[in-house]
Every structure is written in C-alpha cells, then in structure tokens.
N, C-alpha and C positions, 0 to 999 in steps of 0.2 A: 569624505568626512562624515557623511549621513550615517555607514555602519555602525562606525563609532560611534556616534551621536544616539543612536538609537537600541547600542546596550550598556548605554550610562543609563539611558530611560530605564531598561528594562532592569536595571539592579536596584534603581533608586527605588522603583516600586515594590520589585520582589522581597529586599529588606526590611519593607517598610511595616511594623508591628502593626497586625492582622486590626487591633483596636485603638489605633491613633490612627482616626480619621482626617484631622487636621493635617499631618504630616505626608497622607497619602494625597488630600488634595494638589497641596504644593511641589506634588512631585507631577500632578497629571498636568498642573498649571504648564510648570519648565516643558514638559511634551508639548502642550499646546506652541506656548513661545516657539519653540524647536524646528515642530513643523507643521504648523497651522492646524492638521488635524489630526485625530487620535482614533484609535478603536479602543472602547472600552468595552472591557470583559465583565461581565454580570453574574455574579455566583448564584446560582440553581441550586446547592445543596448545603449554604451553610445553615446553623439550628436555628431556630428560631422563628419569630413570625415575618421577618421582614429580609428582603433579598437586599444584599450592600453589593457594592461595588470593590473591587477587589482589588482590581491590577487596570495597567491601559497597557497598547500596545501601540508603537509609532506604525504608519503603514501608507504614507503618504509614496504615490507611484504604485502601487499593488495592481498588477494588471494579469495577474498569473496567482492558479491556484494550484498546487500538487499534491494530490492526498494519497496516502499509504492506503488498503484495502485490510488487510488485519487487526484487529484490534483499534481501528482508526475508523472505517464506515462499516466495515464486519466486525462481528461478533467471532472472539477465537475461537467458540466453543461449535459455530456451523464451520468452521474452517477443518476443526479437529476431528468433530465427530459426526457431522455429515461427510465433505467435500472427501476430506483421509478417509474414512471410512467405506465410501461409495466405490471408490480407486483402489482399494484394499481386495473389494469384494467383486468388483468387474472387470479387472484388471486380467487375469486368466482367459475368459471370455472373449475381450478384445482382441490380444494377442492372437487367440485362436482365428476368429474372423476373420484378421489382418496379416496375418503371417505370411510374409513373403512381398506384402506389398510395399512400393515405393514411398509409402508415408508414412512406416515408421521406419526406413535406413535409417535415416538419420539418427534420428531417437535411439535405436539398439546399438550402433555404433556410438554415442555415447556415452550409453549405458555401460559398456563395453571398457570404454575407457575409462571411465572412472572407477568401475570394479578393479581394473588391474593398480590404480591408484590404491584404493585401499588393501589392495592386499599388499602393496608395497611399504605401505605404512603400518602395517600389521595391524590392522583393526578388524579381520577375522572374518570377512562378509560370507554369506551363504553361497557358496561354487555357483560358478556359469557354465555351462553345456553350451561351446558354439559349434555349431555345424552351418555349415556355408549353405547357403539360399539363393536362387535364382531370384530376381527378382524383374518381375513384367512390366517392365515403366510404361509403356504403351496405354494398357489396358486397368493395371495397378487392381490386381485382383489379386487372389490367392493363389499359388502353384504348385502344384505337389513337390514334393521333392524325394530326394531319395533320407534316410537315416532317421532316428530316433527325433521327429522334430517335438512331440510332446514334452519327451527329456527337457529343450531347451526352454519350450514356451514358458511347462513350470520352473525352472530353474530362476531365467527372467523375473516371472511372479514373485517367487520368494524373494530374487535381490530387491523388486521394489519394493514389498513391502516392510524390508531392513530399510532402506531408504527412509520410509516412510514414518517408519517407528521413528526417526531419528531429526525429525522433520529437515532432511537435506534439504538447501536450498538450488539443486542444481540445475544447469538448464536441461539436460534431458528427462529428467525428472517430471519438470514442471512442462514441459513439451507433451509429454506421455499422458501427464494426470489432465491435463486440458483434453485432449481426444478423447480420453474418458468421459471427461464430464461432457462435451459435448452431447456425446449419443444421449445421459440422464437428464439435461437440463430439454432437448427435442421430445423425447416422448413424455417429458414434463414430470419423471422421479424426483428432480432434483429445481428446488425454488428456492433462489438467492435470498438472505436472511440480509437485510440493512436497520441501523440504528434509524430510531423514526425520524430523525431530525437532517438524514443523509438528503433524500428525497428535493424537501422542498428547502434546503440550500444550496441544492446543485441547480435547483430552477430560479431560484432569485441571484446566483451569481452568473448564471448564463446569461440573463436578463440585464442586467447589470454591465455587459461587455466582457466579461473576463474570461481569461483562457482556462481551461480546466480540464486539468493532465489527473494519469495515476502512471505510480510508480510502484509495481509489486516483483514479490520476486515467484508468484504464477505468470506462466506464459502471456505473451499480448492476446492471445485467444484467448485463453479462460476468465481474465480480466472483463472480455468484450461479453464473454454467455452471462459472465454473474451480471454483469450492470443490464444485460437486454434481458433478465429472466429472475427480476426481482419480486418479492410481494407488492411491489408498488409499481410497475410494472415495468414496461422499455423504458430503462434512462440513459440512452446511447446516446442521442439525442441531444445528452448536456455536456457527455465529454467528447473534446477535439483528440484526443493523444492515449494511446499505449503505450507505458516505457515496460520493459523486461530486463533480466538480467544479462541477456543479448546484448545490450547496452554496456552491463560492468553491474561492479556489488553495486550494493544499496549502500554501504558504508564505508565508498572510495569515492573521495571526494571527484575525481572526473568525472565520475558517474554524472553526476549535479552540473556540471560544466557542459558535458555535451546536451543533456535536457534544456539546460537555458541557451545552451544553439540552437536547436531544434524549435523551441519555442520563439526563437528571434526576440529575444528578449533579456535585459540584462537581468543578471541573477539578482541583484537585489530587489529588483521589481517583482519577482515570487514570492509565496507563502506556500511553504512546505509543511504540511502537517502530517505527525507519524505518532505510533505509541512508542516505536524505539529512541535512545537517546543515543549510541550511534550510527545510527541513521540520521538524526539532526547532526551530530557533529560535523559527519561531512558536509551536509547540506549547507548548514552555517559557516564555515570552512570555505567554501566556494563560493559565498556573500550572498544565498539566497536566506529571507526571512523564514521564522522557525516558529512551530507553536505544539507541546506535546500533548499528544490528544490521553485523558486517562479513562477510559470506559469501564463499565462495571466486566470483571472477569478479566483484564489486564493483569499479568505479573508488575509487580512493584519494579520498579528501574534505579537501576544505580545513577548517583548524581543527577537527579529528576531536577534537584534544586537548582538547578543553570538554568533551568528553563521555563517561560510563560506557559502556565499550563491553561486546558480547556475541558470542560467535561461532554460537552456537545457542541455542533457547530450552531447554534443561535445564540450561544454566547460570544459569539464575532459579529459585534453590531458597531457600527459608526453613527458615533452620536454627537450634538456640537456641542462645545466646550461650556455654553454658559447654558443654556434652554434644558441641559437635559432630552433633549429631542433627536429622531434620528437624524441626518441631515446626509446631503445627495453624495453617496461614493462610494464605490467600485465594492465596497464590501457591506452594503444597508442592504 
C-alpha cells in the first residue's frame, strides 16, 4: 500500500502551482499524516532572494542509497572528454603491452562478438583482423607470436574507438576502458571530477547507517579507480557495492531486482538516483524509490515530469514537519 501512497504524494505535490504556497503545504501536511515523516527538497536555484520550498518526498524505511555515476555525481563532460578521450588515445598502447595476455581474453573475445553483431546488423563498423594468439595464463605476459599482430591490435584500436564514438554501453567495452583508466588514474594522469556536494553526502549517509551502492554501466573496476581517485580524495570507504552491467541493463527492470537481493533489502526501502528517466522507470518498476538528479550539462530528458527532481544531493534533507528543523533519519 505505501508505493501507492507515496506517488499520490509525489503528484499531489509535483502539480501543485509553483506559487500557491497554501496548497503545497496541505499536500506536505497529507505526507506527514501518510507517513509520519517527509524529506523536504529545498530549491538552491529559484530567482530571487529567498530559497522556498518546492516539493516533499515520502521516504520513511530508506535504508539504501543507489546512485548512477554520470551526470548524477559526475560531470558528463569528465566522462566524455577526459575518461573517452584518455581510452581513445591509450588504448593502442595498452593493447600493445598486453597482447597475448590472459587479462584481456575475455575482453577481445567480446569485443569479438559484438563486432560480428554489428555487422550483422549492417551498421558498417571498422574490420577486425583476428589472428589466433597463444596465450600464457601461468605467467600472463606477452608472447610472441607468429603473423601480422600489429594488423590486429590497430584494427581492435579503431573498433574501440567506433565504440566509443557511439558511447556503446557494452560490457567488453567498459571491461577494456576500466584497465585503461586504471594504469592513468596509478601514475595519477587521470583525477576523478565529483560534483562538490557528492563528497560530503556520501559521508553524512554512511554516518547515518545506510547502504550506499552505484550502479553504472562502466565496469565494477573503473567505478572503484574514480570513487578511490577523486579531487576529494579515497571515497571507497563510503560505498559497500559495485553493480555493472554484468548484472543486466540499467533499464531492465531485474536489473533493480537483483540489486535489492544483493543488498538484502526490500526494493522499496532504496533510493535510486539517476539523470536518466529510463533508468528510473525500471527502477520504480521494481518498487525501489526514485529521484532524477538534473546537473548543470545534463541533456533535457523526455517525460522528466513523472518525476521528483533534484539539483544536488543536500537538497535531500529531512526535516520535521512543524519546527522546520532537521530531525534524526537515515537521510539528515
């Protein structure tokens, strides 16, 4: 009964005319009735001198956090034209290094497969050159081999970075650009861009009890180098969980199912925050709570209007219904 209950909440308020204050109260009032507590959202950027209150969100039982990594606690624009860019232009390099060893089979046979994918689907990708490769699992080194292996490694090169151009969400993909960034992010090329308000909300909800997942569709590694090798520095420390696309899309609703297994927790007790909207659908779909995060440099989202929105996470305060004050719970 609470899902329900709590997107009567969430429409009473979203409808409610930006400048009938009266009418917004009596809608947070019925939340309170509802479910004794509220999270009120505090708008940071409407005009004027004085910040209003905007929307509430029910969130009574929130014991789980899941946040997206793009456009949600990253900036798209280090995603695009650092993190793509870095993989673009080391990605030959690597290969070279690595060629032959046991930690990228997987990855190239992948790669592999999904290339025959698109050309079955006629979408024209740049040729692969395969030539068969001994590979040393033992030792997991390089191995010479016999035939044109340069042929291949640029070949490789060019399909990823047709991939890349295209931002595939694929798992070998994102398996490949993770080992990349790894080596940039150790000799320290590469320093993870977070909105400033990421930081110290992941330390007041860890503090707080609560579990705190990401859900991206980069690898569980690359996930783990940006959050340990941020300007703000290691925050591995605040999250329990890596989900990946190893798991399933972002916008099948199992996907969302099996995280709330993993997490031992029922799906409505999460809060999934993403800039995509479907990517909340599923999530909401599978009865976990939903909030679309909109940062500056986001694309516009179709049917945004379904959804509670946010512009940073300090506007996820819990505060009590009569004092205006914050008051003790899982997300103050």
């Amino acid at each position: 009964m609470k899902p329900v209950l709590r997107q009567l909440c969430f429409w009473l308020v979203a409808t409610a005319p930006s400048s009938d204050f009266a009418w917004a109260k009596l809608n947070l009032r019925l939340v309170n009735i509802a479910f004794g507590t509220f999270v009120v959202l505090t708008s940071t950027t409407v005009s004027g001198p004085d910040k209003v209150m905007i929307s509430s969100l029910a969130t009574e039982g929130i014991r789980g956090v899941l946040l997206d990594i793009e456009g949600t606690t990253t900036p798209i624009a280090f995603v695009h034209e650092v993190l793509f860019s870095y993989a673009r232009s080391e990605v030959r390099n690597f290969l070279t290094k690595h060629f032959g060893s046991a930690e990228l089979l997987a990855d190239l046979q992948q790669l592999r497969e999904e290339h025959a994918t698109d050309v079955k689907h006629g979408l024209h990708p740049p040729a692969l050159v395969n030539i068969d490769v001994e590979v040393d699992v033992e030792v997991d080194v390089e191995v010479d081999v016999d035939g044109p292996r340069d042929a291949e490694i640029d070949s490789v090169a060019e399909y990823v970075s047709w991939l890349i151009d295209r931002d595939r969400k694929s798992t070998g993909l994102k398996s490949l650009q993770g080992k990349i960034w790894k080596e940039g992010y150790i000799d320290g090329t590469l320093k993870a861009e977070l909105f400033a308000d990421v930081a110290p909300a992941l330390e007041r909800w860890r503090h707080a009890g609560l579990k705190i997942s990401i859900f991206s569709s980069g690898s569980s590694l690359a996930q783990k180098l940006l959050f340990a090798h941020t300007e703000a520095g290691d925050l591995t420390g605040f999250i329990d969980n890596y989900f990946d696309t190893t798991l399933g899309s972002k916008t099948d609703v199992a996907s969302y199912r099996r995280i709330a297994s993993a997490l031992r927790l029922p799906a409505q007790d999460v809060l999934f925050i993403s800039d995509v909207v479907p990517e909340l659908d599923a999530a909401g779909d599978c009865g976990m709570q939903t909030l679309l995060c909109i940062r500056p440099g986001n694309p516009p989202q179709p049917f945004a209007e379904r959804y509670q929105t946010i512009r940073d996470f300090d506007e996820i305060q819990n505060h009590s219904p009569d004092s205006g004050t914050k008051a003790s719970s899982p997300l103050s």
